[in-house]
N, C-alpha and C positions, 0 to 999 in steps of 0.2 A: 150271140157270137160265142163260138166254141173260143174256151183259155186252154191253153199250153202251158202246161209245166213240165218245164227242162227239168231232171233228175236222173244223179248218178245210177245205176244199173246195179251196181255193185254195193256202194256205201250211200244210200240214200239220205237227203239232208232231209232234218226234219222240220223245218220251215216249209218246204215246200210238200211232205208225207203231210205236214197239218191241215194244210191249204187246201189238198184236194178231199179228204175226210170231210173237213166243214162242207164242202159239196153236199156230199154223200148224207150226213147229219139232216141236211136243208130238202134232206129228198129228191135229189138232182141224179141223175147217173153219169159215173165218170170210168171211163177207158182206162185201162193199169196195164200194165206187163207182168205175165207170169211165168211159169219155169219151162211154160209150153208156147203159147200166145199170149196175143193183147186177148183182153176179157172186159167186157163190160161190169161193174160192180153200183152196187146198190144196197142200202140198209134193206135186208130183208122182210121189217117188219115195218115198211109202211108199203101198205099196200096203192098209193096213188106212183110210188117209184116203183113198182114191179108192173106197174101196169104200161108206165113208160118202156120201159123194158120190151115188152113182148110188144108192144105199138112200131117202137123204134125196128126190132129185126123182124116185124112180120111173122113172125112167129104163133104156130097157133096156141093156145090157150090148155088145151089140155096139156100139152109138154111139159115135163118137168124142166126144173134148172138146179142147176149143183150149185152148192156153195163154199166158201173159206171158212175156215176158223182158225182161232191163232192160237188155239193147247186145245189140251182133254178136257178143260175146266167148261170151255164156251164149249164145247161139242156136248158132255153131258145135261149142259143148260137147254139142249133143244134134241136130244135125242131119248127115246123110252129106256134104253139099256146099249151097252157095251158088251157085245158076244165077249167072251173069251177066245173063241177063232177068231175076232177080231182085232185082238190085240197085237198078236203075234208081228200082223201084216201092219199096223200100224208103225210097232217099233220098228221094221225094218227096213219101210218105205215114207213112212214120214216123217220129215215134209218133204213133200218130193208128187209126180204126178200120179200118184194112187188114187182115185177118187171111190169110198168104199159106201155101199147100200145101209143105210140104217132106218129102223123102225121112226117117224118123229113123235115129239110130243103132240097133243089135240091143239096147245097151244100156237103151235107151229102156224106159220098160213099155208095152208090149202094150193092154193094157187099155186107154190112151187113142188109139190110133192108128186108124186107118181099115185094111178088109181087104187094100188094096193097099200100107201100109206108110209110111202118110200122116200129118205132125199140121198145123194148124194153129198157125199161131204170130203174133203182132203185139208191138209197143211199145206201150205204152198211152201215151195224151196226157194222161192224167187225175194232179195233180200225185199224190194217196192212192194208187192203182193204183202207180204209177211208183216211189214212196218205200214201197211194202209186200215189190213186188219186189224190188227194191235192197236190203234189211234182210233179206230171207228168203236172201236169195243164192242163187237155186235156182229154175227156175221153179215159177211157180202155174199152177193149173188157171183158168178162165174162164169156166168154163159161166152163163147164165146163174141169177139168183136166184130161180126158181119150179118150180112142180111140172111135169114135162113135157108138153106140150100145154096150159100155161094162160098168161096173156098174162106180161109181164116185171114185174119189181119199180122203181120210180119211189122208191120212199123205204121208212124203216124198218115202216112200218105195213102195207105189201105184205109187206115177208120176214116179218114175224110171223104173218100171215094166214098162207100157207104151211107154216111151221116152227115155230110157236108158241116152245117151248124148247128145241127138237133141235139149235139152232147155238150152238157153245162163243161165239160172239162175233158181232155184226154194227159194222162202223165205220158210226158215221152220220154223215154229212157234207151230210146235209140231201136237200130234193128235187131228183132226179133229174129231163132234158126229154125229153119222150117220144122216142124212137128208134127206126130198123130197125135197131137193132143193127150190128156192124160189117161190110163189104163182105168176100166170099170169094174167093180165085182162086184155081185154080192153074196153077202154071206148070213145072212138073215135066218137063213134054214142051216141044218146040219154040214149041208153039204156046200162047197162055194161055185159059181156061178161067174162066169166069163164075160159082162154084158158087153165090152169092149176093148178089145185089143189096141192097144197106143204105145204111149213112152217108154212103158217097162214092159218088156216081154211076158207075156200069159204064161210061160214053162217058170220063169225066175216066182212068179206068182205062186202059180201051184205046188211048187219045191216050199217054197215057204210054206203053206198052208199046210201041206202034209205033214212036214215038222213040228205044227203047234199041234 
């Protein structure tokens, strides 16, 4: 049986940010709201919860999945280096839906990263996102909250349609405003790279990146 936790959207109570973390801790995957969508999150580093993950949306196996982190501190802990082109876009869009390309560590697992050695990574703006992170002390995964190839989840009644009872927990924090999900780039090479146009416009992107 799927648990529900009611929580504020805004001021998240931390009884209940703890609650769903110990989930996530116990290797479970639990549904959260972020500043785009519901998203599914999971401790990245056990590999029987990632496997949940891509079981749960069907999802194939090669695909990468993006993940949270909650400062520079946890990002340098699983990333090879911080471009300096990637600073820039950093400070000016995190936390917020930026999700930027970086090299990972060997340490990293595999199984979320792209064939060339790639993950996704952002801040999230979303105060539950942000305060789920922070309590789990570790990244989450981000993937969004539906089956693969079917549209996003907007509120609790969307993850249930998809998952009925298969998720140890969903936070609901009410409904969700429809989104393109969060913008991609990378910037790995000299030059930056568009992989996804979403939340923030690709020109507000580029102006930035020119400037750094």
């Amino acid at each position: 049986m799927t648990e529900i936790i009611q929580i504020s959207p805004k001021v998240p109570e931390a009884e209940a940010v703890a609650k769903a973390a110990d989930f996530i801790l116990k290797g479970e995957v639990v549904a959260y709201p972020t500043e785009t969508i519901y998203g599914l999150g999971t401790d990245v580093f056990s590999k029987k919860a990632i496997k949940k993950i891509y079981d749960l949306k069907s999802r194939d196996y090669g695909l990468p999945i993006s993940v949270l982190v909650a400062n520079g501190s946890m990002l340098r802990d699983i990333v090879d280096e911080i471009p300096e082109r990637a600073v820039a876009l950093m400070r000016r869009f995190w936390p917020g839906p930026l999700t930027i390309l970086f090299h990972v560590k060997d340490s990293f697992p595999k199984s979320l990263v792209t064939n060339t050695g790639k993950i996704g990574v952002r801040v999230s703006s979303h105060p539950v996102a942000a305060a789920l992170v922070a309590k789990v002390g570790r990244p989450l995964t981000t993937t969004s909250a539906n089956l693969s190839g079917f549209p996003p989840s907007l509120n609790v009644k969307h993850i249930r349609k998809y998952f009925e009872n298969r998720l140890a927990c969903i936070i609901d924090a009410g409904e969700q405003e429809p989104s393109r999900g969060s913008t991609v780039v990378d910037v790995t090479d000299e030059t930056m790279r568009i992989i996804r146009d979403g939340a923030i416009p690709a020109d507000e992107v580029i102006r930035c990146f020119q400037k750094s």
